[in-house]
TORVOBA-66059 format. One record per atom (N, C-alpha, C): x, y, z. Coordinates in pm, whole numbers, plus 50000, padded with zeros to 5 digits. Example, Ala and Ser with C-alpha at 12.3 -4.5 7.8 and 13.67 -1.06 7.14 Angstrom:
513194943150780
512304955050780
513204967050780
512854977550708
513674989450714
512905000350787
REM end
This chain:
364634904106273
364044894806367
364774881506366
364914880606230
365574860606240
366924865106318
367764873106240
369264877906307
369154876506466
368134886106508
368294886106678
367914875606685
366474866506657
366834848306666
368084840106718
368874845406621
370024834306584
371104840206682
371144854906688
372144860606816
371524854606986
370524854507024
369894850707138
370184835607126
369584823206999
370574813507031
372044810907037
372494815806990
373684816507008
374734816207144
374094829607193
374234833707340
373084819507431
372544816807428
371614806407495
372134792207481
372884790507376
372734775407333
374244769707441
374804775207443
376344772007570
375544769507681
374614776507764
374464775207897
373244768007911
372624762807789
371714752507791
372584738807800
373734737707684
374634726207699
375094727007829
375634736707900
376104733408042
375344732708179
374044733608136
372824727508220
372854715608204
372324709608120
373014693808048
373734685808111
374784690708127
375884682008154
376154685408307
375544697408348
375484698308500
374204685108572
373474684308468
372714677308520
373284658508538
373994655108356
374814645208391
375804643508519
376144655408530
377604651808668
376704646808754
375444657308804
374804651608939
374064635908947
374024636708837
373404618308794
374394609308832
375204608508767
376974602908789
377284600208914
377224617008993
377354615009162
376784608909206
374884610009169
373914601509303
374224584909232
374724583009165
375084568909145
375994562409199
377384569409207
378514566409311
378104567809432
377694576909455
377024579909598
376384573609664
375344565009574
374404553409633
374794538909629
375804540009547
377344528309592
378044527509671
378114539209740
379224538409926
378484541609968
377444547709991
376224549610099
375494535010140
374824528410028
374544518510043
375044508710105
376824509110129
377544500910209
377374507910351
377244519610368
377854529010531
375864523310546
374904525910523
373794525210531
373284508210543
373924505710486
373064489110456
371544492910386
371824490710238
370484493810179
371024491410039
370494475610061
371064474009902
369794479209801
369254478809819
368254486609712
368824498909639
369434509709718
370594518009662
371724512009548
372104503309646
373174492509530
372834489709370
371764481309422
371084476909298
370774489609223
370414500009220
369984515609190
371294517409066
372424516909154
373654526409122
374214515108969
374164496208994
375204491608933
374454491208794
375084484208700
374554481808596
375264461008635
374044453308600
373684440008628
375034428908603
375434438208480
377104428508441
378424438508498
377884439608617
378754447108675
380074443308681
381664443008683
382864438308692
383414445708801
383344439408893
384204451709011
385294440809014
386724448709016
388054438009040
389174443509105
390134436209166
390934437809205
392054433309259
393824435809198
394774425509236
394614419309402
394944407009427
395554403209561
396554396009539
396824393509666
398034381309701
397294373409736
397124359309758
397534348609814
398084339109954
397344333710029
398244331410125
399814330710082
399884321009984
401304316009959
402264324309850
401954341409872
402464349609796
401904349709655
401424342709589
400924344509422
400004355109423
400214361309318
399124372609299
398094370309179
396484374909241
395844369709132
394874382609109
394034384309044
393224390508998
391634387309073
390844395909160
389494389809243
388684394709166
387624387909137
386654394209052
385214395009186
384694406509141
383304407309262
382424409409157
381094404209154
380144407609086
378744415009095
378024418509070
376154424409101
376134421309212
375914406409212
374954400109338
375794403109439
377274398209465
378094400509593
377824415009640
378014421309519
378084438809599
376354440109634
375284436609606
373884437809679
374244430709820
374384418509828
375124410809956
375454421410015
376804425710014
377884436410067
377154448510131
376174453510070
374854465210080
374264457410174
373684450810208
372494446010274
373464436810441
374594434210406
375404429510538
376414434210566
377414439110508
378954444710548
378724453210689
378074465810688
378014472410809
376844471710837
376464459510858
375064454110939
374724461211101
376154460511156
376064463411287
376464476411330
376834487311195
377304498111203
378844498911240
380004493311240
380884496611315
381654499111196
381664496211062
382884492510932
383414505710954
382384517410948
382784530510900
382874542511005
383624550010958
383524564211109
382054572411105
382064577611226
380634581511221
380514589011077
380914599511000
381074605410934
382274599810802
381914590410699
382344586010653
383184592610527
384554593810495
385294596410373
384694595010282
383564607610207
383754602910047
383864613509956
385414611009858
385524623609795
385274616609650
384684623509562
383784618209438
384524630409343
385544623509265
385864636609119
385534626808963
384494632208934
383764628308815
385744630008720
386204625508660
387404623508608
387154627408440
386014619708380
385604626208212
384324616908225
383724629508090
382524623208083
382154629507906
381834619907854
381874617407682
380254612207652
379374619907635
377984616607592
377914604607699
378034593607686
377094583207738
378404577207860
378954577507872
380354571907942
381054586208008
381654574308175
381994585308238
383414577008315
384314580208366
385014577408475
384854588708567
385384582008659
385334584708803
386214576008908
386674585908987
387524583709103
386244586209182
387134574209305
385824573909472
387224570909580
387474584809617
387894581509731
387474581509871
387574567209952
386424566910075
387554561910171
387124560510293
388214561110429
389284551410407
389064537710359
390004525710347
390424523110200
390134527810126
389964523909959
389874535609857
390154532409758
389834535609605
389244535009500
388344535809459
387554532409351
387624534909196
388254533209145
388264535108938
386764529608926
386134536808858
384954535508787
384694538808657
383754534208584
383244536208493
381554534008454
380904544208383
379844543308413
379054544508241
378194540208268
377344545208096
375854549108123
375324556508033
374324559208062
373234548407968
372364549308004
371814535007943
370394542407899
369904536707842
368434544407768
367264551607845
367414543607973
366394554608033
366884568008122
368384571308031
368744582608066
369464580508228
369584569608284
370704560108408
371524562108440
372544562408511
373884563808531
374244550008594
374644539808536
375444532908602
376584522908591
376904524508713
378194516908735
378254502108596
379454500508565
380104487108475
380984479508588
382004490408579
383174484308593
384004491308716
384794483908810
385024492608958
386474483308917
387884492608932
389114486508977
389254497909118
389564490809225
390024496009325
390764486409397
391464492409511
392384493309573
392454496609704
392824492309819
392964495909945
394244507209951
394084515510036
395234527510071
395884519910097
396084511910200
397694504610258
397344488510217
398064490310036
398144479809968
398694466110047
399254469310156
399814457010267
398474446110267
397074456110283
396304447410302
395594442410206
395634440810085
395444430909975
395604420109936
395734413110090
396224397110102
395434387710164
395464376710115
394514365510211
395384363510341
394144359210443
395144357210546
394934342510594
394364332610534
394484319310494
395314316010380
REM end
């Protein structure tokens, strides 16, 4: 009896771990997910959902006068960004670009790629005690790096 016990966990205990972690990926997703939705939607409440509060979203630019600097965006701007960017609906195609590849994911920490119609997203995410998924840290990038410039 214990033997077949220990053979049935055995056989059980893999596809319980990969329930698990099927369940982390989909956590992961509706978190990214409710980070570019929230922009195509206007609903920062999503926003707020997805980030974690010391959020760091960054990214190189230029400069009117050619210098290149480092932009930092924070929590509050990206709720802003949710609640006005496509206020009037026009930012995005009816049917908006979003391809989401969970990249690794290590107990509590995850990266992730977000690729969406104009941009790139590097992410990183942690899971936080009430079992959460969210966003830290965002480096992205526009596809046609041309436009990573002030135009003042």
């Amino acid at each position: 009896m214990k033997r077949s016990f220990m053979l049935l966990l055995c056989a059980v205990w893999p596809l319980a771990a990969q329930a698990a972690d099927a369940t982390d990926d989909q956590l992961i997703e509706r978190a990214v997910r409710d980070y570019i939705e929230s922009q195509h939607k206007t609903d920062p409440a999503r926003m707020e959902r997805s980030l974690d509060p010391q959020l760091a979203k960054r990214t190189y630019w230029r400069a009117a006068d050619g210098s290149e600097f480092i932009m930092n965006t924070d929590f509050d701007t990206m709720v802003k960004v949710a609640k006005n960017y496509n206020r009037d609906g026009t930012k995005f195609p009816a049917t908006p670009r979003v391809d989401i590849k969970i990249l690794d994911v290590d107990q509590r920490v995850a990266t992730v790629k977000l690729t969406a119609d104009e941009w790139v997203d590097y992410m990183h995410l942690y899971k936080n005690q009430r079992s959460e998924w969210k966003i830290v840290n965002v480096l992205w990038q526009y596809h046609d790096t041309a436009r990573q410039v002030s135009k003042k």
